[in-house]
N, C-alpha and C positions, 0 to 999 in steps of 0.2 A: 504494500500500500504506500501509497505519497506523504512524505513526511509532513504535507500542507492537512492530510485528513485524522493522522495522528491526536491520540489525547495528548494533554498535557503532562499526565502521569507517566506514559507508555515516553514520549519520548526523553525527559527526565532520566530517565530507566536506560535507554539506546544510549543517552551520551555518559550515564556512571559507567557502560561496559566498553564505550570506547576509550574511556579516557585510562580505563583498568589495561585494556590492553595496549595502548600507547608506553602507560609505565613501564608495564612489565618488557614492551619491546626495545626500550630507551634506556633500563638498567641493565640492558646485557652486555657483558666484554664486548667494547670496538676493537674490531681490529684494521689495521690501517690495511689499505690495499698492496702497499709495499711485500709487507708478511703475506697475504693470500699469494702474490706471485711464486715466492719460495716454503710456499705447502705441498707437500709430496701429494698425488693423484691417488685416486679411492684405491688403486689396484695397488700402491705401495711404491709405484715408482718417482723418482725425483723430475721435477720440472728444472727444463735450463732458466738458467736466472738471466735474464734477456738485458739486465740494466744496473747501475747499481743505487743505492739508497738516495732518497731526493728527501729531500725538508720536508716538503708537504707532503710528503707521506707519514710523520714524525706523529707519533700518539705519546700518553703523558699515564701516569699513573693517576687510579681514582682519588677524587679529595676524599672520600668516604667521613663528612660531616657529622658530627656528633652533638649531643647536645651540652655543652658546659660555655662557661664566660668566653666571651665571644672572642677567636683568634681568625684573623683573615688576612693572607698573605697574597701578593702580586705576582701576576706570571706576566712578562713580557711575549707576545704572540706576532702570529705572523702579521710583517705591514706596519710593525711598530703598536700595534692596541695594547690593551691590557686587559685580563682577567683577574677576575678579583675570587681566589678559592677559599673559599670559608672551610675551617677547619674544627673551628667550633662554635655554635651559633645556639643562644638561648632566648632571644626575642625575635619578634617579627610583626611585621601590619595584617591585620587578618580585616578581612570585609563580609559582616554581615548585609547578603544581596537583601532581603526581602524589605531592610529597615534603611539600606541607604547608608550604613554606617562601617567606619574603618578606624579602627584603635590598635595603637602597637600594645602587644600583651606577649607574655611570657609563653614559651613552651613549654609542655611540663611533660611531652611522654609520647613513644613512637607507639602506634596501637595496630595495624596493620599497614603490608606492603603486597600489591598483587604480585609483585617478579620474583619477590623471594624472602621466605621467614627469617633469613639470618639477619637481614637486614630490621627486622623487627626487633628481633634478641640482641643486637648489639645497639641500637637506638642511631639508627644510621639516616641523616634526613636527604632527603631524594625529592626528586619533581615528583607528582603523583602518591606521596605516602600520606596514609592517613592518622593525624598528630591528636592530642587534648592539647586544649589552649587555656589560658587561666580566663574566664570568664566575668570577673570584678569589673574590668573597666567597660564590658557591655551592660552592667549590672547598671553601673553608674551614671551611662549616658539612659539608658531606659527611664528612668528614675526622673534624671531633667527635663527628659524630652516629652514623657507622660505622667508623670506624678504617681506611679507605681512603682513598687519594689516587685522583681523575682524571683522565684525559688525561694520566698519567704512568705511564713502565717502573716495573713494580714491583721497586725495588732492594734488595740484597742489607741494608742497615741501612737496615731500618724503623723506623718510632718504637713505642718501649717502653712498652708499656702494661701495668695492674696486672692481674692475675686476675680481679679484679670486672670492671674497664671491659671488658678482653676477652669475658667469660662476655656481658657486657648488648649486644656488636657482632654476636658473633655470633647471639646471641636475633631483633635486629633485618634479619640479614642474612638471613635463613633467609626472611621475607615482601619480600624488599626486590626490584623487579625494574627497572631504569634504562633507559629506549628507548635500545637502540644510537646510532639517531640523536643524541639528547643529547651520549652519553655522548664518541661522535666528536666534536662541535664543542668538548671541553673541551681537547682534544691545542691549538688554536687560541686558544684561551683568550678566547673571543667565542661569545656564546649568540644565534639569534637570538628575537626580543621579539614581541609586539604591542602598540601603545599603544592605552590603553582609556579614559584620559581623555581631557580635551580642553582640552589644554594653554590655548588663547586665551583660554577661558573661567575655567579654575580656576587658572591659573599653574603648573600640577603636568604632570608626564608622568610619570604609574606605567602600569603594564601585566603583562603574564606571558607566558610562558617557553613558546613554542612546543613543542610533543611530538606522538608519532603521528602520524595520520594527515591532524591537520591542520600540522602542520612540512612530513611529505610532498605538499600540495595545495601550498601558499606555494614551497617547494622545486622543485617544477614547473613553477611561474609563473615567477618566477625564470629559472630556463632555459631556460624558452622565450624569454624577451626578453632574453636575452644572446644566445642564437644567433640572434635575427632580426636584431639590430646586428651580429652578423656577419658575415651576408647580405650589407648593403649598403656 
């Protein structure tokens, strides 16, 4: 069917599984074209090596980013640029889409990777992994922007607001609608993320704020690979 007659939920769903298989096809050893020429053929025999090594064929070792106080070192690259490889990295800008909103907040935790679980187990951040982020400074802007607390009982001494700001919370609450899912993981006070950059490269890990239907695809995943380590 035409991606124009698609629900909104169905396709949501299409772009979590392409962006799963993007990761996972993006975290796998490059190998330069150089190397593929002097690979021995399926039958075991050696290829003549027709040229010898040129720059741009030249590959680098992985940053393999991790999360602690942030360490980011310069690679000088072809052309004269620079790369900026992050070696260790514990903040980032994450953007809640559904609210319009982008706050730098802390990393706190690699939770799955489609291309590979070691990268989970060692806490390795990648384009496409999926993080917990600390949730306080979404907590915070909610708060100013509606006159509501989340992932909190709402108590008897609220904070006091003037007739104006009330009159402008409610205006706003009227179109306001928060994914229950979200709104759950704020009791927790951890959101989870996708990283959308590519920390090795740019020294940066921002990303945004899982919702919907793709929160429930990742959320799935997720469970299913807790209960297969169950299993065994």
């Amino acid at each position: 069917a035409c991606a124009a007659f698609r629900a909104p939920g169905e396709v949501a769903v299409i772009k979590a599984e392409t962006t799963e298989l993007q990761a996972s096809t993006n975290n796998q050893q490059w190998v330069s074209p150089g190397a593929l020429s002097r690979k021995r053929r399926a039958t075991g025999g050696k290829k003549p090596i027709i040229r010898k090594k040129r720059k741009f064929e030249l590959g680098r070792a992985a940053a393999g980013t991790r999360i602690g106080v942030q360490r980011v070192r310069t690679v000088r690259v072809r052309g004269g640029s620079l790369k900026f490889r992050g070696l260790r990295l514990d903040h980032g800008n994450f953007a809640w889409g559904s609210e319009g909103c982008t706050r730098k907040t802390r990393i706190l935790d690699v939770n799955y990777n489609a291309s590979n679980n070691e990268l989970v187990r060692t806490k390795t951040l990648v384009k496409g992994a999926i993080v917990q982020v600390d949730a306080t400074p979404f907590r915070q802007w909610y708060v100013t922007h509606y006159g509501q607390e989340l992932g909190k009982k709402a108590s008897t001494e609220e904070q006091k607001f003037s007739k104006t700001q009330q009159k402008k919370f409610e205006a706003r609450r009227k179109n306001n609608t928060i994914d229950q899912a979200v709104a759950d993981q704020f009791k927790s006070g951890r959101l989870f993320a996708v990283v959308s950059s590519r920390p090795g490269q740019s020294g940066r890990c921002d990303g945004y704020i899982l919702e919907g239907t793709e929160l429930a695809f990742y959320t799935r995943k997720m469970a299913k690979k807790k209960s297969g380590k169950g299993k065994d």
